[in-house]
N, CA and C atoms as a LAMMPS dump frame, in Angstrom:
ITEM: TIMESTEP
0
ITEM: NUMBER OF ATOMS
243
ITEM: BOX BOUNDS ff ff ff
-5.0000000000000000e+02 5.0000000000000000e+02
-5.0000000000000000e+02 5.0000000000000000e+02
-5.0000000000000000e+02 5.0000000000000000e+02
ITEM: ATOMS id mol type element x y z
1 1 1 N 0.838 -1.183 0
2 1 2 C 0 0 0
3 1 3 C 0.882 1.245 0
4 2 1 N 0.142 2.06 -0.837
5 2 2 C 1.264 3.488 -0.707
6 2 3 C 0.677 4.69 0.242
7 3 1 N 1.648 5.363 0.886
8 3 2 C 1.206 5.695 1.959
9 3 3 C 1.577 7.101 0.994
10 4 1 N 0.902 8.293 1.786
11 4 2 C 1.344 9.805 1.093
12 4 3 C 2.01 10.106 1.564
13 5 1 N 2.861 9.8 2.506
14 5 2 C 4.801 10.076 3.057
15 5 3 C 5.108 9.724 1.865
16 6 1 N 5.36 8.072 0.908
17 6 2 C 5.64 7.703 -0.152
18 6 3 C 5.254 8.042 -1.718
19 7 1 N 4.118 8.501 -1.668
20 7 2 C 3.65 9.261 -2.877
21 7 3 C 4.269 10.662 -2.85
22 8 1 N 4.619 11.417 -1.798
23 8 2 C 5.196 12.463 -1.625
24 8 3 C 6.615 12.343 -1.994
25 9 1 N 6.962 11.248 -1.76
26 9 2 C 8.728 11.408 -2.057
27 9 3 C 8.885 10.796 -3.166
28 10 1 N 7.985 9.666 -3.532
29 10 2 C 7.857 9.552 -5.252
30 10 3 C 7.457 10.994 -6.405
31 11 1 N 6.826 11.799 -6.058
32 11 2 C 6.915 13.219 -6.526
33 11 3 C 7.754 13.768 -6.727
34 12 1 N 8.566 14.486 -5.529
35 12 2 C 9.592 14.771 -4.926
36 12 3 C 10.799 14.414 -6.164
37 13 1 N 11.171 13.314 -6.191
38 13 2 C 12.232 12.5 -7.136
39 13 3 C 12.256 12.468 -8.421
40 14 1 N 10.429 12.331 -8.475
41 14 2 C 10.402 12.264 -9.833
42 14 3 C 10.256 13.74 -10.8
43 15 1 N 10.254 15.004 -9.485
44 15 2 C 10.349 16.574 -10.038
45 15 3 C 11.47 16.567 -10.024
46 16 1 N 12.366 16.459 -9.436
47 16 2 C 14.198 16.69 -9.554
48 16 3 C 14.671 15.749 -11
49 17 1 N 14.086 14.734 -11.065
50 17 2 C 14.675 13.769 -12.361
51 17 3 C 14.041 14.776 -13.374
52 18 1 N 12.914 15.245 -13.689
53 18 2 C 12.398 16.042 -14.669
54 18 3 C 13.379 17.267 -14.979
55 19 1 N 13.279 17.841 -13.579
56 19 2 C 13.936 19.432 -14.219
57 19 3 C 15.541 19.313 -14.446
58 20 1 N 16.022 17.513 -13.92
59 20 2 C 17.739 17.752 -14.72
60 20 3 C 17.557 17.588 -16.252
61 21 1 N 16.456 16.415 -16.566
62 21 2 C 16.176 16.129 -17.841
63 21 3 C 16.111 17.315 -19.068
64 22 1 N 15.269 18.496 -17.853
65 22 2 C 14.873 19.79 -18.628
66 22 3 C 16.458 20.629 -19.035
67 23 1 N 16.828 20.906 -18.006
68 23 2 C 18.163 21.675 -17.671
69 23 3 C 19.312 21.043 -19.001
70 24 1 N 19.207 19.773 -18.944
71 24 2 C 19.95 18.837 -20.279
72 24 3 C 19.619 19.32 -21.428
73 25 1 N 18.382 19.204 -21.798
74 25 2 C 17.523 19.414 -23.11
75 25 3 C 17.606 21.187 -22.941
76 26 1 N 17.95 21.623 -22.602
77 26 2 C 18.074 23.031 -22.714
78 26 3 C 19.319 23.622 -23.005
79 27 1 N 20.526 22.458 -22.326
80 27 2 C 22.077 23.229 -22.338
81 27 3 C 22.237 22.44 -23.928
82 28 1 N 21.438 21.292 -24.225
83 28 2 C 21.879 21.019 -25.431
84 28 3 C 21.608 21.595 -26.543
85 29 1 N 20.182 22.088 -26.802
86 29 2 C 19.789 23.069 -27.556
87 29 3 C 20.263 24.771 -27.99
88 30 1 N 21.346 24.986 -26.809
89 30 2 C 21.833 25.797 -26.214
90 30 3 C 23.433 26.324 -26.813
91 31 1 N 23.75 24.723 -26.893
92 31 2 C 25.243 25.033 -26.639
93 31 3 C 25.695 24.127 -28.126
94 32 1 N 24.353 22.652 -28.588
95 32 2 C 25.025 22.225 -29.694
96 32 3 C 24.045 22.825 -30.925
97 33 1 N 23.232 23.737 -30.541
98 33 2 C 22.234 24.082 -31.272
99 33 3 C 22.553 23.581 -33.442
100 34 1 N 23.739 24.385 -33.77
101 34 2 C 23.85 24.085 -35.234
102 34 3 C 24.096 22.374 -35.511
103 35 1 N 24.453 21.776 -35.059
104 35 2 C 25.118 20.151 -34.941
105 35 3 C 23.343 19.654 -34.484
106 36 1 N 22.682 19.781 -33.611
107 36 2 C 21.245 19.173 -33.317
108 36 3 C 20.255 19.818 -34.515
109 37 1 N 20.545 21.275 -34.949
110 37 2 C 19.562 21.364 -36.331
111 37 3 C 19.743 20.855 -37.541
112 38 1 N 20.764 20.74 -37.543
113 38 2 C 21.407 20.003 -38.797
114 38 3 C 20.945 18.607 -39.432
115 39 1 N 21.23 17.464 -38.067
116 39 2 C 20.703 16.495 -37.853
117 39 3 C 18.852 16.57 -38.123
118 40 1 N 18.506 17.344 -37.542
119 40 2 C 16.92 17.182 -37.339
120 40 3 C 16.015 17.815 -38.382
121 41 1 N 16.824 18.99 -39.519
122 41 2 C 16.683 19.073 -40.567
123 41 3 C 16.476 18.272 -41.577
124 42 1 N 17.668 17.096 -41.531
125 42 2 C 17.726 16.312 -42.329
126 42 3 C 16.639 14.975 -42.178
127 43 1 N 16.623 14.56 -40.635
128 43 2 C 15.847 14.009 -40.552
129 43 3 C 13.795 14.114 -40.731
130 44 1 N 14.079 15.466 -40.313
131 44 2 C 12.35 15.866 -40.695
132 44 3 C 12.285 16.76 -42.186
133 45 1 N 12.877 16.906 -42.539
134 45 2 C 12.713 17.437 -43.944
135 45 3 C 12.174 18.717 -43.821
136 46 1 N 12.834 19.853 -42.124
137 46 2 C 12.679 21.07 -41.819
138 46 3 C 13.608 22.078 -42.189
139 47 1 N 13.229 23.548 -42.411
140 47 2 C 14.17 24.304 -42.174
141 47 3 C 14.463 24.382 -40.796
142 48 1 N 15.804 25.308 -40.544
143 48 2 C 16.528 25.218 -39.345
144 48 3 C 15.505 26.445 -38.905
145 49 1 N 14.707 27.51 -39.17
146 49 2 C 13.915 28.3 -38.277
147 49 3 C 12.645 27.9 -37.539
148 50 1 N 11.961 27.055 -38.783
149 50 2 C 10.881 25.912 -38.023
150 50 3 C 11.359 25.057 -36.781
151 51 1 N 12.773 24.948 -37.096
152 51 2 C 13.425 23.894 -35.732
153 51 3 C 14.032 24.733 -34.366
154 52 1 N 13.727 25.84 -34.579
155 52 2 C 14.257 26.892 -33.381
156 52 3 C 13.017 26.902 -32.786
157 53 1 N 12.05 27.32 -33.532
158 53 2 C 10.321 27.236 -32.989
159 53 3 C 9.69 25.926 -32.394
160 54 1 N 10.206 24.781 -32.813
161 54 2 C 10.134 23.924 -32.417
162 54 3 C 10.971 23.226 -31.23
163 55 1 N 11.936 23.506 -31.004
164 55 2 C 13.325 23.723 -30.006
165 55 3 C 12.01 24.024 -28.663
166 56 1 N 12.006 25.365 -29.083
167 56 2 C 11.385 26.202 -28.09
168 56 3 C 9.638 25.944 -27.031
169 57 1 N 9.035 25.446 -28.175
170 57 2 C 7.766 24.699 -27.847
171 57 3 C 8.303 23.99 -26.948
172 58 1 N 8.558 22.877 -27.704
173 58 2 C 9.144 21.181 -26.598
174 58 3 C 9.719 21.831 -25.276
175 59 1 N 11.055 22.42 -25.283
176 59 2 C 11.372 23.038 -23.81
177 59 3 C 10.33 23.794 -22.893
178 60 1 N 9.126 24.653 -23.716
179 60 2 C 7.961 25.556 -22.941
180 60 3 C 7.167 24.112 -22.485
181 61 1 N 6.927 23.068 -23.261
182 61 2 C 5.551 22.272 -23.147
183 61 3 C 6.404 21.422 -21.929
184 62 1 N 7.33 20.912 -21.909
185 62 2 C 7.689 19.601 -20.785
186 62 3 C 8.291 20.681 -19.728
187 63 1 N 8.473 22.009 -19.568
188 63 2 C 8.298 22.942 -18.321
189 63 3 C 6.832 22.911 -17.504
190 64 1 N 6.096 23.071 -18.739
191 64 2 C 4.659 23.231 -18.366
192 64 3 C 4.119 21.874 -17.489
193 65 1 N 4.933 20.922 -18.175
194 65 2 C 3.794 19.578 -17.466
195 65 3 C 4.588 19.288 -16.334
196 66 1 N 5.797 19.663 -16.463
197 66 2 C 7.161 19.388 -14.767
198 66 3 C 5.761 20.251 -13.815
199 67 1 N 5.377 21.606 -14.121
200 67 2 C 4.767 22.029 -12.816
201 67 3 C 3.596 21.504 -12.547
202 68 1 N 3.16 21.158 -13.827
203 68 2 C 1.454 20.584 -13.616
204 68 3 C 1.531 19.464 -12.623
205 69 1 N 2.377 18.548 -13.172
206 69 2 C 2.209 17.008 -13.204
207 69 3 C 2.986 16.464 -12.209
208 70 1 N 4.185 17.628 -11.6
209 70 2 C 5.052 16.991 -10.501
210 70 3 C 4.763 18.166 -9.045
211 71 1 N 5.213 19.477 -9.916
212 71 2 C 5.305 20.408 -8.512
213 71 3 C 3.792 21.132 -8.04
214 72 1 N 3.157 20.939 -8.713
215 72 2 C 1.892 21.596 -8.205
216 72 3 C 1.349 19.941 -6.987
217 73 1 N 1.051 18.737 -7.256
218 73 2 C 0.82 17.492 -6.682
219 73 3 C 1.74 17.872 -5.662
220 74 1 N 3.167 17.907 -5.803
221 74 2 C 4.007 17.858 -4.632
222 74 3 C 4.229 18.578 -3.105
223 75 1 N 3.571 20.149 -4.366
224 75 2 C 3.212 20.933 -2.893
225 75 3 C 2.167 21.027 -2.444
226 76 1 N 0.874 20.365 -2.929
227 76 2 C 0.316 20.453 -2.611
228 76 3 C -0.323 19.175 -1.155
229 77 1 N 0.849 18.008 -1.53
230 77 2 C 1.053 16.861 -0.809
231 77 3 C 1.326 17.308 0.825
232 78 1 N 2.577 18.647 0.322
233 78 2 C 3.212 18.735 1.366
234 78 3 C 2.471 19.38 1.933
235 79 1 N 1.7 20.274 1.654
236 79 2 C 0.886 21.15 2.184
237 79 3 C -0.037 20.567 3.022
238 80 1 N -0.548 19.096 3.034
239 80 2 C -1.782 18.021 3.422
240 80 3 C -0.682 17.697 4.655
241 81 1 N 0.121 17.114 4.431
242 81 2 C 0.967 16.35 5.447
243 81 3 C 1.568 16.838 6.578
C-alpha cells in the first residue's frame, strides 16, 4: 500500500529527475544548437527556423507539465501532510 509520506517522495524525485532532464535538453539546444539542427533538418525534412520554434515549444511544453504534473501534486502533498 502506498502511503502519502511515499507518494510524496515519489513526486519529490520524480520533479528533480524532470527538471535535470529539462536543464539537459536546454544546455543542449543551447550550446550544440547548429550540430542538433542540422541532424533534425535532415531528418524531418525542416528548415533550421521551423526547428528553433520547435526547439522552443518542446522546452515551454515539458516545463509546463514538470509544474502541472510533478510540482503543483508535490506541494500540494506537502501542504496536506
Amino acid at each position: 500500500m502506498m502511503t502519502i509520506e511515499l507518494f510524496t517522495a515519489l513526486l519529490g524525485w520524480s520533479l528533480v529527475i524532470n527538471i535535470i532532464v529539462l536543464l539537459f535538453s536546454t544546455l543542449m539546444v543551447v550550446l550544440m544548437r547548429e550540430t542538433i539542427s542540422s541532424i533534425h533538418a535532415r531528418l524531418f525534412s525542416l528548415n533550421k527556423q521551423d526547428l528553433g520554434r520547435a526547439y522552443f515549444q518542446y522546452l515551454a511544453q515539458y516545463k509546463i507539465a514538470i509544474l502541472v504534473l510533478n510540482l503543483a501534486p508535490y506541494i500540494a502533498l506537502k501542504i496536506i501532510t
